[in-house]
C-alpha positions in Angstrom: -37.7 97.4 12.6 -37.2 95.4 16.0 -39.3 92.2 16.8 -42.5 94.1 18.3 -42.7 93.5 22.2 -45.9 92.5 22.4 -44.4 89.0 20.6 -42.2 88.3 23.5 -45.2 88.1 26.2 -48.6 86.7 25.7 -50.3 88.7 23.7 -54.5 89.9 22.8 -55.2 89.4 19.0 -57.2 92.3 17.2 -60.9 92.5 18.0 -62.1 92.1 15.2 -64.8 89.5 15.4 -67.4 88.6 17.9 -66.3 87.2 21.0 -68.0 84.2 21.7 -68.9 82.4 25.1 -67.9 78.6 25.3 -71.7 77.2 25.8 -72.6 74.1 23.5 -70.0 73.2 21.5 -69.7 70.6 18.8 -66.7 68.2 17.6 -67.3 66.2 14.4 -64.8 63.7 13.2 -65.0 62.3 10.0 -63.4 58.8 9.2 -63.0 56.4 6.6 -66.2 53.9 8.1 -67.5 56.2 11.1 -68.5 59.8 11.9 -68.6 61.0 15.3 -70.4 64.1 16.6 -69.9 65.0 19.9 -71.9 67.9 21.5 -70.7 69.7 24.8 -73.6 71.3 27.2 -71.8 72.8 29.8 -69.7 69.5 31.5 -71.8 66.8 29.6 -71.0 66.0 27.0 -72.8 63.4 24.6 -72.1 61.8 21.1 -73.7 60.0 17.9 -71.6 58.2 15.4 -73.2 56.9 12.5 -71.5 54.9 9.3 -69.9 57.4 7.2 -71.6 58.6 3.8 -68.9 58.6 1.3 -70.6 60.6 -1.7 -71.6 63.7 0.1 -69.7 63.4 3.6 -72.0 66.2 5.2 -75.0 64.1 5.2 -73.7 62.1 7.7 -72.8 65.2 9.9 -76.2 66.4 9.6 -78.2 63.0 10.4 -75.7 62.9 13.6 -76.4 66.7 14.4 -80.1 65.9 14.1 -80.1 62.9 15.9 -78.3 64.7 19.1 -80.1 67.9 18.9 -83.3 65.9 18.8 -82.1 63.4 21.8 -80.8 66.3 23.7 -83.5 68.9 23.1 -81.0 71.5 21.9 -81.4 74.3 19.5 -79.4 75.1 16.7 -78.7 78.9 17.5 -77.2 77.7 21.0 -74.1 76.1 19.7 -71.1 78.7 19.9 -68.4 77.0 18.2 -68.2 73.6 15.6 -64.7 71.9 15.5 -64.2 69.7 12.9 -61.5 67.0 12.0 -61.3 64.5 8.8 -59.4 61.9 7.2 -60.9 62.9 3.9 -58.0 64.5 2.5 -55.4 61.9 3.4 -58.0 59.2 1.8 -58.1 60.7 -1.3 -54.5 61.1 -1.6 -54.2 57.3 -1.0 -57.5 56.1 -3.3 -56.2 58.2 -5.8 -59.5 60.7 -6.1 -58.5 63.9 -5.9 -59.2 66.2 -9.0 -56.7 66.2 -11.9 -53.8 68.2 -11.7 -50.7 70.0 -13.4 -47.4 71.0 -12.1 -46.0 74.5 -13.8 -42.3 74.7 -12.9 -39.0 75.6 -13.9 -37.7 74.2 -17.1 -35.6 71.4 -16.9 -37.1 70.3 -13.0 -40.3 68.8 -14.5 -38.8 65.1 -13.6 -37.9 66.3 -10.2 -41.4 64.2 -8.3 -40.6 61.4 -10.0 -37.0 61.1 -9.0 -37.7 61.8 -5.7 -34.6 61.6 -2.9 -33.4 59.5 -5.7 -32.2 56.3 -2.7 -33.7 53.3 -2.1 -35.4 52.9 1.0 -34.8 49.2 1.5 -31.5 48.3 0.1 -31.5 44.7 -1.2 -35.5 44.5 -2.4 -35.0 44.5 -6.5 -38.7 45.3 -6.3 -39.7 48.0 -4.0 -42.5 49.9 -4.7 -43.1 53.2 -4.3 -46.2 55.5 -4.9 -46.6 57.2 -8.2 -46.5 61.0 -8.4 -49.9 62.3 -7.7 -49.3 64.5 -11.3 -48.7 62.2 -14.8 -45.2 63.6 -16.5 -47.3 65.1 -19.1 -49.2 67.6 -17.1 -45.6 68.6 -15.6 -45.4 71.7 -17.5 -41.5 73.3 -17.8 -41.9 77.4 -17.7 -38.7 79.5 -19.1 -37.3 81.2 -15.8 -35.0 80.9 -13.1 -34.2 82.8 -9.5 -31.3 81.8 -8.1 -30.3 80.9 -4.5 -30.7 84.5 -3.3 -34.0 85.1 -5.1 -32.4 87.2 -7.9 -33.8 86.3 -11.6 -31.1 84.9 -13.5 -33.6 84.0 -16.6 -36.7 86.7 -16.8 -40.0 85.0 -16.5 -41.1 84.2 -20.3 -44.6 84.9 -21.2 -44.6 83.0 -24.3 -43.9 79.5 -21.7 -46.8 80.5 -19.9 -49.5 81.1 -22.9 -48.2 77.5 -24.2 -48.7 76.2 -20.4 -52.1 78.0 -20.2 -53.6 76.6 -23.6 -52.1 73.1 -22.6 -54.3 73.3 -19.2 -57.4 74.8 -21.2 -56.9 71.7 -23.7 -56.3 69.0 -20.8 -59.3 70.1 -18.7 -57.1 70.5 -15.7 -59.1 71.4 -12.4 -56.1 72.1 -10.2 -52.8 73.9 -11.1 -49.9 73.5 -8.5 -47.1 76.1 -9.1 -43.6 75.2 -8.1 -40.0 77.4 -9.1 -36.9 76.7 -8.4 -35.9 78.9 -5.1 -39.5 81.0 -5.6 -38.9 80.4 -0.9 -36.5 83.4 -1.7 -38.5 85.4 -4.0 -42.5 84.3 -5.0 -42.2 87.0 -7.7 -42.7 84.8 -10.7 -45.0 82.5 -9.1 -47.2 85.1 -8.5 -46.9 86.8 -11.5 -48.0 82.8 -13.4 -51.0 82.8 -10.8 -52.6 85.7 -11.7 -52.2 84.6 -15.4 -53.7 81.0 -14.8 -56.3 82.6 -12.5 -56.9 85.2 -15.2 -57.4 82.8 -18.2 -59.0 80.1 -16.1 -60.9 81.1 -13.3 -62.4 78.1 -12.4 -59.0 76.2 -12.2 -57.5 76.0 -8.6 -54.4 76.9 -8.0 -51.6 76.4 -5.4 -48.3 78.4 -4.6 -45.3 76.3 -3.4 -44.3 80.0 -2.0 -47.3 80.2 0.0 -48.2 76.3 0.6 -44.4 75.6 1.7 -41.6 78.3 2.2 -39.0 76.2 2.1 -35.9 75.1 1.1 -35.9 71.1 -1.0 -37.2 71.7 -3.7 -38.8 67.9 -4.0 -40.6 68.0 -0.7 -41.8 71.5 -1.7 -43.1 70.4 -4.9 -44.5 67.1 -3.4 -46.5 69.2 -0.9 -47.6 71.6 -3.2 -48.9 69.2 -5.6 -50.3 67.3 -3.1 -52.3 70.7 -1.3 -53.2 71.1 -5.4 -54.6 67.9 -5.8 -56.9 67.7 -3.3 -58.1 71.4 -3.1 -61.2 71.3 -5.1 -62.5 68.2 -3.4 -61.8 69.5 0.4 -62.7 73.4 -0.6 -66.5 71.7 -2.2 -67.0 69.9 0.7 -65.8 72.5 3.6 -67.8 75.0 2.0 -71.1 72.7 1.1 -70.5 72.2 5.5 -70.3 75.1 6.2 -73.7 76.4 4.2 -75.4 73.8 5.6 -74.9 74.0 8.9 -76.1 77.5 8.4 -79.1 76.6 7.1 -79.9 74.3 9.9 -79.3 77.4 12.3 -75.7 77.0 13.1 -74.3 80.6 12.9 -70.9 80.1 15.1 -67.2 80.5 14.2 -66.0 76.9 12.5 -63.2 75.7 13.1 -60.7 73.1 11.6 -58.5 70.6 13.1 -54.4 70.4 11.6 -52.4 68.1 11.8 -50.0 69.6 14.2 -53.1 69.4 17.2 -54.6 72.9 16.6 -57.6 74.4 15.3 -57.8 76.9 12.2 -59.8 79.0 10.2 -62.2 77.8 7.6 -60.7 80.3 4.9 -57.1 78.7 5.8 -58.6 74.9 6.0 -59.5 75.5 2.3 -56.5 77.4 1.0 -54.3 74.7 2.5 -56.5 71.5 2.7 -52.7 69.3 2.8 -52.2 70.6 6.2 -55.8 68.8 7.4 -54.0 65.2 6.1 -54.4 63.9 9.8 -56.2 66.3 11.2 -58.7 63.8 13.0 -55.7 61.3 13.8 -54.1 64.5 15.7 -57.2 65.1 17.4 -56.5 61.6 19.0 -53.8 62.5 20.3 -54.2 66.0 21.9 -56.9 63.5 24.3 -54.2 61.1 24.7 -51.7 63.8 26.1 -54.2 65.6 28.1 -55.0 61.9 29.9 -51.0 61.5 30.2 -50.8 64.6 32.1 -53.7 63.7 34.4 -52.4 60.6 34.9 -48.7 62.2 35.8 -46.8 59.8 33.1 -44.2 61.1 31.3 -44.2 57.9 28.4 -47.5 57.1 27.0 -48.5 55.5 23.5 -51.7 56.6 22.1 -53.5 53.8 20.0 -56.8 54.9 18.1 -58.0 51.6 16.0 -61.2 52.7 14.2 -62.9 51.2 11.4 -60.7 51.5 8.6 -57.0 52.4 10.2 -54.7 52.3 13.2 -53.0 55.0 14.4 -50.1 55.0 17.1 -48.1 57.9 18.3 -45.6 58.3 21.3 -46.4 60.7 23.8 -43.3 62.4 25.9 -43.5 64.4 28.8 -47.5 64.8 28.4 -47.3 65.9 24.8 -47.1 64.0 21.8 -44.3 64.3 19.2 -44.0 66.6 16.4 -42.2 66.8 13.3 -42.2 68.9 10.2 -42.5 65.8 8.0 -44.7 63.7 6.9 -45.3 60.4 4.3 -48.6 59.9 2.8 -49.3 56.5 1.6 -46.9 54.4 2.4 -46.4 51.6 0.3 -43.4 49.3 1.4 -44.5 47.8 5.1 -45.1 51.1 6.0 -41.1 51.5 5.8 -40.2 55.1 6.1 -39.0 56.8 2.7 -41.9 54.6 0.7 -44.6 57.2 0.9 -45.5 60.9 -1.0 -43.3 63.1 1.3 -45.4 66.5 2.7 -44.0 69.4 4.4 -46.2 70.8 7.6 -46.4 71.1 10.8 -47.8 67.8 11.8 -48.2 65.2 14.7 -45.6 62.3 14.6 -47.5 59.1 13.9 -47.4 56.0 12.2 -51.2 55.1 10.0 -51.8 51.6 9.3 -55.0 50.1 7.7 -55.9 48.0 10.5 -59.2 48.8 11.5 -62.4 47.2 12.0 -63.4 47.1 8.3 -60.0 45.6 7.5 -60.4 42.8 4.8 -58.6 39.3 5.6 -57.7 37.4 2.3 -55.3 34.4 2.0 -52.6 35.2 -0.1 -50.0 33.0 -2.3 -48.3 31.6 0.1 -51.7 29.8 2.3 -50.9 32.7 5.0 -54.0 34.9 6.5 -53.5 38.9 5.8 -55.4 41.4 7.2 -55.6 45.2 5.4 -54.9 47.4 3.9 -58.4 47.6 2.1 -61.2 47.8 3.7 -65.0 47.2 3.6 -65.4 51.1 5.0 -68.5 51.7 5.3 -69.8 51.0 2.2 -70.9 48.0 2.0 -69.3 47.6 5.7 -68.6 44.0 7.3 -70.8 41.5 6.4 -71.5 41.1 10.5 -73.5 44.3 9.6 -75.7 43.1 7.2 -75.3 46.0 4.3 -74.3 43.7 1.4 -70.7 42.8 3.0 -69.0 39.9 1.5 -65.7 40.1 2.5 -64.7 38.7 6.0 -63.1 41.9 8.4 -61.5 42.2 12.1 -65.2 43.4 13.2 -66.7 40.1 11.5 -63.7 38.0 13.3 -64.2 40.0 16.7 -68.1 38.9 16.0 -67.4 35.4 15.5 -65.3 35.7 18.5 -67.9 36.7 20.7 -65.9 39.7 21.6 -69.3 42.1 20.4 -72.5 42.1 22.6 -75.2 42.0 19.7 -78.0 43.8 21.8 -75.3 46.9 22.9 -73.4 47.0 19.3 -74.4 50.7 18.2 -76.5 51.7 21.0 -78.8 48.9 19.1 -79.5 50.6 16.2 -77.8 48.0 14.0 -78.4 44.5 14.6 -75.0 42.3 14.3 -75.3 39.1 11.7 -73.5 36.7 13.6 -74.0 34.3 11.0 -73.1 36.3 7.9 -69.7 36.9 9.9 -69.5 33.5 10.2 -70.5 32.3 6.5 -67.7 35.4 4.9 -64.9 34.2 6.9 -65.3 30.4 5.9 -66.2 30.9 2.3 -63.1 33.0 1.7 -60.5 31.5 4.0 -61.7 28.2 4.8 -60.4 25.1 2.4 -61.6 22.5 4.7 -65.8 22.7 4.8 -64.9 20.9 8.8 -62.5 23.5 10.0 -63.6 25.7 12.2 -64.5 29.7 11.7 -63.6 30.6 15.4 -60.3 29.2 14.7 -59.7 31.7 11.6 -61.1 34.6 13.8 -57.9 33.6 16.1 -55.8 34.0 13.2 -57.5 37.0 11.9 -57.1 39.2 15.1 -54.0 37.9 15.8 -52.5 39.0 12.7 -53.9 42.5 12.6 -52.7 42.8 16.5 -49.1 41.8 15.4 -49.4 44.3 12.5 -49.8 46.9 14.4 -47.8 45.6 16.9 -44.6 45.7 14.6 -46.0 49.5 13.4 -45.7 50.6 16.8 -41.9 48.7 17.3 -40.7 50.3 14.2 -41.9 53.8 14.6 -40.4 54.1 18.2 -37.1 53.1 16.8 -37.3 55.3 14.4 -37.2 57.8 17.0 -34.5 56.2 19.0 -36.9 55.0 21.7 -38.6 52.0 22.9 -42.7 51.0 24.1 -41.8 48.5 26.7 -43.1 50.2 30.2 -45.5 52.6 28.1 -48.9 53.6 29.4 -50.9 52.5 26.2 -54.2 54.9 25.9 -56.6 53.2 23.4 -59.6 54.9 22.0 -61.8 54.8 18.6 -64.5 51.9 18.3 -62.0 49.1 18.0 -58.9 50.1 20.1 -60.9 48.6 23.7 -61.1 45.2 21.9 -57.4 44.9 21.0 -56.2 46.9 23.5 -54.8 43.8 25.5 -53.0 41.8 23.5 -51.3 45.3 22.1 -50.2 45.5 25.7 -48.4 42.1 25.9 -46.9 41.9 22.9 -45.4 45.7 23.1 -45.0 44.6 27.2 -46.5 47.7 28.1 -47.1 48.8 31.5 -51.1 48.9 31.6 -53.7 50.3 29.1 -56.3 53.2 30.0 -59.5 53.2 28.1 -61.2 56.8 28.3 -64.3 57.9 28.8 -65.8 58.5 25.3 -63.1 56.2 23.8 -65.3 55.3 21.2 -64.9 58.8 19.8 -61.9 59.8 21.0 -60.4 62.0 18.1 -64.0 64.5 19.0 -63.2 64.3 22.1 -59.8 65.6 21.4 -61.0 68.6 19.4 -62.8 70.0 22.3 -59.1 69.8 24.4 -57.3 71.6 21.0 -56.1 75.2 20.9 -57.0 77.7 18.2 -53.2 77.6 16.4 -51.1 79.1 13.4 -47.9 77.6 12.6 -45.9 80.1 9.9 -42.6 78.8 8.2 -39.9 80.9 6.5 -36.6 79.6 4.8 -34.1 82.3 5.6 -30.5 81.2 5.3 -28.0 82.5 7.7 -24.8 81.4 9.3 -23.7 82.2 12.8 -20.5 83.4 11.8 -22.2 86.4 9.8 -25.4 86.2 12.0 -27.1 89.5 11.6 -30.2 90.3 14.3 -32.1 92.6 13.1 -32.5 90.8 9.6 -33.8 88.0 12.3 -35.7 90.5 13.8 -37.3 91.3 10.8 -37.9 87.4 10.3 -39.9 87.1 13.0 -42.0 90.3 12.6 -43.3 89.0 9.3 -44.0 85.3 10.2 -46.0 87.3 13.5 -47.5 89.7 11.2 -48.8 86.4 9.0 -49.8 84.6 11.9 -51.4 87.0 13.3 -53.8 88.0 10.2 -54.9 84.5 10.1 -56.0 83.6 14.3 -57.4 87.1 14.2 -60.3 85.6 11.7 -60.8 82.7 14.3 -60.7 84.3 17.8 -61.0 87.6 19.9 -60.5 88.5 23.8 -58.5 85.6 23.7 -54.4 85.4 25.2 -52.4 83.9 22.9 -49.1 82.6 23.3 -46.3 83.1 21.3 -43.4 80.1 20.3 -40.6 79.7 17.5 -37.9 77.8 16.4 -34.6 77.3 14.3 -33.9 74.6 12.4 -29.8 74.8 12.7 -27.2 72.6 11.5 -23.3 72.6 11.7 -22.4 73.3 8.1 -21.8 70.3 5.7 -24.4 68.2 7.2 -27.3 67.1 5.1 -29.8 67.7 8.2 -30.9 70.2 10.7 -32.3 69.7 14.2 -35.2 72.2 15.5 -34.1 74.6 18.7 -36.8 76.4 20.8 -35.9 80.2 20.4 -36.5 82.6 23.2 -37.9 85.8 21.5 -37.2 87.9 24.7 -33.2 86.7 23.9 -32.1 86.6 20.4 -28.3 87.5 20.7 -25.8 85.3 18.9 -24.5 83.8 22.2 -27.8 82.9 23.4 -28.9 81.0 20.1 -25.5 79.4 19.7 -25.7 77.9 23.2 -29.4 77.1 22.2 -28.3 74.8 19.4 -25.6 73.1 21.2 -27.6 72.0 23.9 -30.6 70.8 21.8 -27.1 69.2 19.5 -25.8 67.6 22.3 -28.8 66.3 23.9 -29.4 64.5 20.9 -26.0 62.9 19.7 -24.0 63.1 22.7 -21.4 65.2 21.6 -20.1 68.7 20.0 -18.4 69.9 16.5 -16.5 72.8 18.4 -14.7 74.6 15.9 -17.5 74.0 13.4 -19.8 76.9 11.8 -23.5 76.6 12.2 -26.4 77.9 10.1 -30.0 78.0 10.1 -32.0 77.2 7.1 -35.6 77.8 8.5 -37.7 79.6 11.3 -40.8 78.9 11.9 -43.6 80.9 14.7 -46.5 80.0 16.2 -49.3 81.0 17.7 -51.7 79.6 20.2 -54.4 79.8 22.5 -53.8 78.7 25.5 -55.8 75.4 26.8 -56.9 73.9 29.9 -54.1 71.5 31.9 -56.0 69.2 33.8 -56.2 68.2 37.3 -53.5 65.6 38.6 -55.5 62.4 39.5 -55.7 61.2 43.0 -54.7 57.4 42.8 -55.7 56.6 46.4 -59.1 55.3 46.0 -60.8 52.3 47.9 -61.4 49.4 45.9 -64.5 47.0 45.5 -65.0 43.8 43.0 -68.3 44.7 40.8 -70.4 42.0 41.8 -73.6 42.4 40.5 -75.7 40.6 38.4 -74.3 40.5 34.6 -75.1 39.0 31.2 -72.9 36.6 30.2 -71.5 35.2 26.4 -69.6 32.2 24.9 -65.8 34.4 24.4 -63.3 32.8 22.2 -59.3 33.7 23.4 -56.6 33.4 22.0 -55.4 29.9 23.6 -59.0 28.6 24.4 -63.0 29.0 25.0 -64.7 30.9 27.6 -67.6 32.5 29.2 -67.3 36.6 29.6 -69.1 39.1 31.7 -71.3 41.2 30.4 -71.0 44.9 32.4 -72.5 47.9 30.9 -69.9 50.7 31.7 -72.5 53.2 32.8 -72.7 50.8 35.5 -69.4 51.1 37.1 -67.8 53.6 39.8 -64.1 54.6 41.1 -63.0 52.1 43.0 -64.7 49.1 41.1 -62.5 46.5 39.7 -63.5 43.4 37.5 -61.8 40.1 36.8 -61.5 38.7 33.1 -63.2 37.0 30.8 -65.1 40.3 31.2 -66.7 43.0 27.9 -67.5 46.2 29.6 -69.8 47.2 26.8 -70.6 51.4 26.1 -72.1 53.2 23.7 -69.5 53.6 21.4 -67.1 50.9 21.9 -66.4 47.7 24.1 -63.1 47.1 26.0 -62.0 43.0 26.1 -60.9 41.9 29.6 -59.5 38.3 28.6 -58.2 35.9 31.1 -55.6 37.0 33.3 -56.5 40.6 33.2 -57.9 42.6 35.4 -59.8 46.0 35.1 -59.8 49.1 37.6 -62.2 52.0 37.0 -60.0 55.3 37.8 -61.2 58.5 39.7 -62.0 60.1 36.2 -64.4 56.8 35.3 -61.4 55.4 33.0 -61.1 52.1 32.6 -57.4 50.9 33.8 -56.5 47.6 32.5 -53.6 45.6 33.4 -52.4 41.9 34.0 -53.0 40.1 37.3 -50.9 40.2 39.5 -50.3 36.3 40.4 
């Protein structure tokens, strides 16, 4: 059966739920020291963050829902749609929380996650470290069978393996079960056939397909994801389900929508079948805000930085969208060094996560030197600037100490900054000398995490054969503003553009996300036998899939339709991905496809090479809003009025800063350093030599002075 024609053209999913009307809409972003809940009324749009609650994450969500439904004088039943983005899952992968797990796979492959790629990452280090498998060797149970390549069984499923298996699980108390054959991509049969077994002896156990969690061909990175979706499916299914009830009890009855990490919005039945795809969900959300302010702005090379309290993320945005890669490393151990972290499998934003955030912890290590991260004070007990039972001296207690925080505007007021106890944690923990002077290890504490992150951002671009030099860097989350300049210098970027909202900036980027469905399928073909109708019949299925799953989340609404090859010449270890045109599927057409995308990359052809493709993948997507191209031509005026004023420490000496509320400020206005431009959410530094522009979309433009 042919490709049906409705895939080639935008296309109407099934009606079959109720259409909804965009009204009052709300975006909730959950982080490792902040949620943010941001509620849309019409244009407005207005936000609460509050610290994040750890043990039950939805309380949180709730008290910030309250709050703004109380402040705004909004009723439950007139929100239409809740987006929602976290960093839960990833965090439990790292911290090591997620529920305990088994592996079943083939016999003789049990060893196969903790051989890994089987290289070494950094060549000449004798002690490199990298992360344990998420699954002890013990729980990686061997079952007797085998499919080969083509998905034909060469050894029949045995039943006796998978009794032993089952009474090994019973004995363990296992709460997850991942499930991962050799070449089950090609055939699921004996997966499936294990699965209803486990599910039949154990219903309460979890369990996860590498068939239906990852499709593909490698078997370590299929394992690895599958493991990792296993692992932390309990803990994300209890607490997008405990949401979801209680949102309807508060009066919320509206379609709920997740955030992946490739930028788009799914189902809640998919967010909890595959909870490894939601591993940066709120990072990703980020970025879709950073992209959409590239494209306003008309720049083709941006470099979105989101700082909040516990990480730093920083992704590369080309041509007004921001990369995106099939890959991904959770928890990376080995400075972040690509290769040292849990490998996963999905569609996902490219971006590099530090822990440099506000609750970072600064320690002095063997060597007398100040290091900042990767643990952090979250927010439990928080900073000791925030007087919650914080010890530990942080970036936010060195920003404090700094005088880079306005104490009366810090959290909208609700929580009163302890000067003093940022002061007392930093010099009883880094501080020999009883006469040296804190302000002098703030310095060294917020230069350190800048040059972290600094050097994140370096090495991720030239991992990707590109450079940040001449970027436009777009900070956002509650400590991006404050670290926003000196990221600028030292990555010589061309100015940095602070958004409205910045202090909730993933939220934001929620509300800017389209409803998406990326399916994957390892179908092995070269183009010297290429056969289109078996391609034909590819794509059909991978539709039909899609199709099933966006038809739960929308209705009435076009949908657009993309897929892709990932094609190689044959003998390389690696494929590159080309954009297919399902209106042109002829072998001519898809070989000129891959040379192009080939030759754009490396420069040159392997002409009397054979080519085949090892996956396809399809997606589809609702379309979303491109904004209006800014009009840079406004007239210009220095803010003059009257402002508060504070002691700032910088970097080379002492000054005193501006005080400017932001609400304060129109196009056109432009302010001198030493200058805080304090908000809500979030304040944006203006140091010395810097200068700050307020755009026609009231974002705040900062660059150097032009001397």
């Amino acid at each position: 059966m042919a490709v049906p024609r409705v895939a080639r053209d935008l296309i109407q999913v099934a009606e079959t739920t109720t259409t909804f009307t965009l009204r009052n809409r709300l975006a909730i972003d959950i982080g490792g020291t902040f949620t943010d809940v941001v509620l849309e009324s019409g244009d407005a749009q207005f936000a609460r963050k509050v610290l994040t609650s750890h043990v039950q994450p939805a309380d949180a969500v709730l008290r910030g829902i309250q709050e703004l439904f109380s402040e705004q004088d909004i009723a439950p039943d007139s929100i239409s749609l809740v987006l929602h983005g976290t960093t839960l899952a990833t965090n439990a992968i790292i911290e090591r929380r997620g529920a305990k797990t088994a592996l079943l796979t083939t016999e003789g492959h049990r060893d196969v996650l903790a051989m890994a790629f089987e290289n070494r990452f950094e060549q000449y280090d004798v002690n490199i470290e990298r992360p344990e498998p998420l699954i002890p060797r013990n729980l990686r149970i061997p079952i007797h069978e085998r499919m080969s390549a083509e998905g034909n069984a060469l050894r029949l499923l045995d039943e006796e393996s998978v009794n032993q298996a089952i009474d090994t699980l019973r004995r363990e108390n296992v709460e997850s079960v991942a499930i991962g054959f050799l070449h089950s991509f090609t055939n699921s049969a004996h997966e499936e056939a294990v699965a209803t077994d486990v599910a039949s002896a154990l219903p309460n156990v979890a369990v996860s397909l590498s068939s239906q969690v990852c499709p593909e061909i490698r078997e370590y990175e299929r394992f690895s994801t599958t493991c990792a979706n296993a692992y932390v499916l309990p803990l994300m299914s209890a607490y997008l389900n405990d949401l979801a009830n209680r949102l309807e009890a508060l009066g919320i009855r509206c379609p709920f929508l997740v955030m992946t990490s490739n930028g788009g919005l799914t189902t809640l039945a998919t967010a909890v079948k595959f909870p490894i795809r939601l591993v940066e969900s709120g990072p990703a959300g980020g970025a879709v805000l950073a992209a959409w302010k590239a494209r306003e702005l008309g720049v083709t090379e941006a470099l979105s930085f989101d700082m909040g309290g516990t990480t730093a993320k920083i992704c590369m945005i080309e041509g007004g969208a921001p990369l995106r890669s099939r890959s991904f490393e959770v928890d990376r151990r080995y400075r972040f060094k690509k290769g040292s972290g849990l490998p996963v499998r999905i569609p996902v934003i490219e971006m590099v996560e530090i822990g440099a955030g506000g609750g970072s912890i600064a320690r002095v290590d063997q060597l007398k030197r100040i290091r900042v991260g990767p643990e952090s004070a979250g927010s439990e007990p928080g900073p000791a600037c925030y007087g919650l039972g914080g010890e530990l001296p942080t970036v936010t207690d060195a920003d404090t100490v700094m005088g880079r925080l306005e104490a009366a505007r810090f959290a909208e007021g609700q929580m009163a900054l302890d000067l003093d106890a940022g002061k007392q944690a930093i010099a009883s923990n880094l501080l020999s000398d009883s006469d040296a002077n804190p302000r002098d290890a703030a310095r060294a504490i917020a230069e350190v995490v800048d040059e972290n992150m600094a050097s994140a951002a370096r090495g991720h671009a030239s991992e990707w054969g590109k450079t940040v030099a001449g970027r436009v860097l777009i900070a956002y989350g509650g400590a991006a503003p404050l670290h926003a300049t000196r990221l600028l210098s030292k990555l010589n970027c061309d100015y940095a553009l602070i958004p409205v909202g910045a202090g909730v900036g993933s939220a934001l980027g929620f509300l800017r996300s389209p409803i998406a469905y990326e399916v994957v399928l390892s179908k092995y073909m070269r183009l010297s036998t290429y056969d289109r109708d078996d391609i034909e019949r590819v794509i059909e299925l991978m539709h039909a899939e899609a199709e099933t799953v966006m038809s739960e989340a929308v209705s009435e609404l076009d949908v657009q339709v993309s897929a892709t090859a990932y094609m190689r010449y044959v003998g390389q270890g690696y494929e590159i991905s080309v954009p297919l045109d399902l209106d042109n599927l002829s072998l001519d057409h898809l070989r000129l496809a891959f040379e192009t995308a080939y030759e754009s990359l490396y420069g040159r052809l392997l002409p009397k090479s054979d080519i085949e493709v090892m996956s396809w993948t399809l997606t589809l997507a609702t379309e979303t809003e491109n904004p209006t191209r800014l009009d840079s031509t406004n007239d210009t005026a220095q803010y003059d009025d009257v402002c508060r004023e504070q002691p700032l420490v910088e970097l080379d000496k002492e000054s005193v800063a501006r005080c400017i509320d932001r609400e304060n400020l129109k196009p056109g206005h432009y302010v001198l350093g030493p200058a805080l431009i304090s908000e809500r959410h979030t304040t944006t530094l203006i140091p010395t030599g810097f200068e700050m522009l307020v755009n026609s979309a009231h974002d705040l433009i900062v660059r150097r002075c032009v001397s």
